[in-house]
C-alpha positions in Angstrom: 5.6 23.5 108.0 2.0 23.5 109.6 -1.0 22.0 107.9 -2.5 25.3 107.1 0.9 26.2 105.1 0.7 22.7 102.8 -3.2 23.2 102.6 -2.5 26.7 101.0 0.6 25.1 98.7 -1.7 22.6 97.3 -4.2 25.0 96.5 -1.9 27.4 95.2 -0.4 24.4 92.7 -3.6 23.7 92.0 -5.1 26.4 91.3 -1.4 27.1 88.8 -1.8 24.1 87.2 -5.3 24.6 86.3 -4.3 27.8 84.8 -1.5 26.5 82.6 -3.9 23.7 81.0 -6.4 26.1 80.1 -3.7 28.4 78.9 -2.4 25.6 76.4 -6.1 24.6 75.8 -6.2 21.6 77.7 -8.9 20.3 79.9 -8.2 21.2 83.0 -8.9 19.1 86.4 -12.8 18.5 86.7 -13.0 19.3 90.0 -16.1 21.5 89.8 -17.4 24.0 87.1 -15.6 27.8 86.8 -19.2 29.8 88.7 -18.9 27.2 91.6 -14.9 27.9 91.9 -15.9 31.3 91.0 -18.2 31.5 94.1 -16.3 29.6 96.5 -13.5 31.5 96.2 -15.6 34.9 96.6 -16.9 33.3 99.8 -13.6 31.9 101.2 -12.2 35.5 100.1 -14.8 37.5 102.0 -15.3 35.6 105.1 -11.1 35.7 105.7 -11.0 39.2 105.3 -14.0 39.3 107.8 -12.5 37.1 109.8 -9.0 39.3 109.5 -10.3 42.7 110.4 -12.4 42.0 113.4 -11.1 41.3 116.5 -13.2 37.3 116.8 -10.4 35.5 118.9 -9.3 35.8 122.3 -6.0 36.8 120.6 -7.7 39.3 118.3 -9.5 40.8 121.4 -6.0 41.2 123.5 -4.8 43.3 120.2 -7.7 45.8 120.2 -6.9 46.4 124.1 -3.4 47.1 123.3 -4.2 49.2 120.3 -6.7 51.1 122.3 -4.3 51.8 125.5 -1.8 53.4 122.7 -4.6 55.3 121.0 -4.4 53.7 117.7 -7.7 52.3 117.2 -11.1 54.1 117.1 
């Protein structure tokens, strides 16, 4: 597994875990309040998808120029 694969587990756990101790009406893990989370997770959500649909990397660039010499792009 790469590092970005057991970043996104832990998070995911996390995240789960966090979810069942408030479901039970425990205290969850203080890490930081619900807006922050809230907020961070907004950002992290809309810079990915930013980051997703527009062709940024050299990679992303070489897919826009195939997509373009097949006509499937605007």
């Amino acid at each position: 597994m790469d590092k970005g694969t057991v970043v996104r587990t832990v998070a995911l756990g996390i995240a789960w875990l966090n979810a069942l101790l408030v479901q039970y009406g425990l205290q969850p893990i203080p890490v930081l309040d619900e807006e922050s989370i809230a907020y961070g997770l907004a950002f992290l959500a809309s810079v990915w998808t930013w980051f997703r649909n527009n062709y940024i990397t050299a990679t992303g660039k070489k897919q826009k120029e195939e997509l373009q010499k097949k006509n499937l792009t605007r």
